[in-house]
N, C-alpha and C positions, 0 to 999 in steps of 0.2 A: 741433564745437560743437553744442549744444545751446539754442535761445531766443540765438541769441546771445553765450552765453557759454562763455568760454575755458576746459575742462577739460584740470585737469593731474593724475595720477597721482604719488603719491610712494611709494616703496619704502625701508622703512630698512631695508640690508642685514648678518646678520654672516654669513659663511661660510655663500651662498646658490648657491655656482659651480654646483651639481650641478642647480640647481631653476630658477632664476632666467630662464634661456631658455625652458621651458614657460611659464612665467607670463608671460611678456613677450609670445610669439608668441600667446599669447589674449587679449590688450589688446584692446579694440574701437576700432582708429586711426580707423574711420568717425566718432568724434565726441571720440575723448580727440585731447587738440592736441599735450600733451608729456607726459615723464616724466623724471621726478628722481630719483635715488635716491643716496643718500647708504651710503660703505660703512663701517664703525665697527671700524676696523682687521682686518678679514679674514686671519685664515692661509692661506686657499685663497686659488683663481685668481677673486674676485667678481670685481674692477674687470676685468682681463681678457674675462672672459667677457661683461662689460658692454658694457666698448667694443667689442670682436665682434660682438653681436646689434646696435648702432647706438643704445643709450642715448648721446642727445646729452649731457647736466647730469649728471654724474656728482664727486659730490664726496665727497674721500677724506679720514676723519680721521686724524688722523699720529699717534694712542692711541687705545685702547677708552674710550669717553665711556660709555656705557649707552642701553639701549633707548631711553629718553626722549631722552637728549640728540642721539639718531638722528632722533628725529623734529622737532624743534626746526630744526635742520639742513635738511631736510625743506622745513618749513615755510613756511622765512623765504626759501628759495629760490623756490619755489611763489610766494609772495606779491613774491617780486621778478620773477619772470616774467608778472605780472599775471593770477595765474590768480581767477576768478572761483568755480569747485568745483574743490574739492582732494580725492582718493580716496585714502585710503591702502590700499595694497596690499600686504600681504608678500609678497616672491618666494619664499617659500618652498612655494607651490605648495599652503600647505591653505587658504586660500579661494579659489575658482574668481572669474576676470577676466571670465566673461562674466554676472555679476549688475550690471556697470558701469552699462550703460544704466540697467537700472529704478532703482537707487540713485539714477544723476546726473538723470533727468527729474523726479523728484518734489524735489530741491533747486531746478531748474534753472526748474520750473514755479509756483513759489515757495507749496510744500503745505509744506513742513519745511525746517525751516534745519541739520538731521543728520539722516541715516538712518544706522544702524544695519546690520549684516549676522547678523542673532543666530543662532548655533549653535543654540537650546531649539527656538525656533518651530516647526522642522521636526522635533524629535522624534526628531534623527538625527545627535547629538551620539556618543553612546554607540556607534552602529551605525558610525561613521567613524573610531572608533577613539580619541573621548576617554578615558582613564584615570578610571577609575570614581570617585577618590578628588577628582581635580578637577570632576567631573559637581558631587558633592556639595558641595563647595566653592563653586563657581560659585551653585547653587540658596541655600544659607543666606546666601553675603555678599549675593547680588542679593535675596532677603528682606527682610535689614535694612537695606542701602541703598533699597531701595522706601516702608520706613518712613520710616527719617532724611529722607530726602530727598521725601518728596511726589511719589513718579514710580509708573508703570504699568508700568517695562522689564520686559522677560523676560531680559534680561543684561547687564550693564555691563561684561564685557571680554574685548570680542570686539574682535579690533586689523582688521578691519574697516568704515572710519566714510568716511563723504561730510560733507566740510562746505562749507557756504556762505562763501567768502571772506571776508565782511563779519564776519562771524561770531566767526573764529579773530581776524581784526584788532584785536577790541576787547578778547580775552586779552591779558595780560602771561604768556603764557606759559614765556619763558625763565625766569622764576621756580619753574617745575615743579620737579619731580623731573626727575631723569636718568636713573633708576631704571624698574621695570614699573610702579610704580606712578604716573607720568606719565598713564598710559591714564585713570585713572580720577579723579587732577588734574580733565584738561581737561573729563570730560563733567560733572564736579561745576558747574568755570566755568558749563558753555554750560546748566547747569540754574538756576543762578544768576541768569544773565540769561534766564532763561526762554523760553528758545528750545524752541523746536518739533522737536521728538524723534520721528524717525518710526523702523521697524524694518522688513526684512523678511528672511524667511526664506532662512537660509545654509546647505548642507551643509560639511562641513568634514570634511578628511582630514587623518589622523595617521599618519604612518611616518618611517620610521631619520631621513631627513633634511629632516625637517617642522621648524622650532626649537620650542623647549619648557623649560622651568625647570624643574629638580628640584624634590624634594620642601622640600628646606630653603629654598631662595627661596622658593616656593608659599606655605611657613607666613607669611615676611616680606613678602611680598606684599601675603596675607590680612590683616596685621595693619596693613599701610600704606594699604590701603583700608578697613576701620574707621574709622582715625583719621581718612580723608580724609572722610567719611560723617561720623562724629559734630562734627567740625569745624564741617561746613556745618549742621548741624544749629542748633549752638551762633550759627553765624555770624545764623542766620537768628532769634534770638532777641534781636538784638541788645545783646546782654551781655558778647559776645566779640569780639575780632577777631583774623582769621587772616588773612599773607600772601597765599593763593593766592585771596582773594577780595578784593583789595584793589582801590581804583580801579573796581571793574568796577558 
């Protein structure tokens, strides 16, 4: 714990057997209290390798749901374990576990209600091995989400985020996508509710068994966060209204 409060780690796993113990053994158990990880039908040995390393919450879907619907899963567990900051974590071992701390004490300290882990800040996106054609990618949709949306980010989908429990509570997020573009759903919500957005600089590493979307996802991706951006955009002119901002 941290101030008091009960941090939990969630991991949404698909075919992470080979990584998934390095990133577990760099957890900082000095102040994370638990971890959840959710496995979204695995062909390899995840769950195994889970229950090995002493992942207590480990829940298995009986079909591939999607990225999103991993974290959803995720989530709703987190939030029944009464976690107060929720980390999500990929085990896939390209962002490093031990930026845990400075992420959870600036939610925990009550300076931002998400921090961010962003790949740009440090410069060293490219140098860790991102695919040049996604650097570029990254830089134009965060652009024009910067416009649409009234924000300062340096990236919006980096699947590295700390949130304030209170926070994800007041999404309807089972309403997301199930899809990658869930990521960029929820931070749409928590700009919506104008929540306090902090970042800090992530290195991140790319190799054989890091996860990754091809390039034809990547296009559908790109175009499913547009439309999540110009949505909000539209949402905020109040002339429109869209689901994933509803209630909130």
């Amino acid at each position: 714990m941290i101030n008091k409060k009960k941090i939990i780690v969630i991991m949404p796993a698909y075919n992470a057997a080979k990584t998934i113990q390095k990133t577990f053994e760099e957890i900082p158990f000095d102040i994370v209290d638990d971890v959840v990880l959710t496995d979204d039908f695995s062909n390899d040995e995840t769950i195994a390798v889970a229950k090995k390393i002493g992942i207590q919450h480990i829940i298995a879907h009986k079909k591939n749901k999607g990225y999103g619907a991993n974290q959803k899963s995720c989530y709703e567990k987190a939030i029944a374990l009464n976690a107060d900051i929720i980390v999500m974590l990929h085990p896939d071992y390209q962002y490093t576990p031990k930026l845990i701390p400075a992420m959870v004490t600036l939610v925990a300290n009550d300076l931002y209600d998400v921090v961010l882990g962003s790949r740009i800040l440090s410069k060293g996106a490219l140098k860790g091995g991102m695919p040049f054609y996604k650097y570029v990618s990254n830089r134009v949709l965060t652009f024009i989400q910067n416009i649409l949306m009234h924000q300062k980010l340096s990236e919006y989908h980096t699947g590295y985020r700390c949130f304030d429990a209170k926070l994800l509570k007041q999404i309807d997020f089972e309403n997301n996508s199930d899809d990658f573009v869930f990521d960029n759903e929820i931070l749409a919500q928590c700009c919506f509710l104008k929540a306090r957005i902090g970042e800090i600089s992530c290195p991140a590493k790319y190799f054989e068994e890091a996860s990754s979307i091809n390039f034809k996802r990547s296009i559908r991706y790109g175009i499913g966060v547009l439309r999540v951006s110009f949505s909000y955009f539209l949402q905020k002119t109040k002339l429109f209204q869209f689901s994933i901002f509803k209630n909130l």
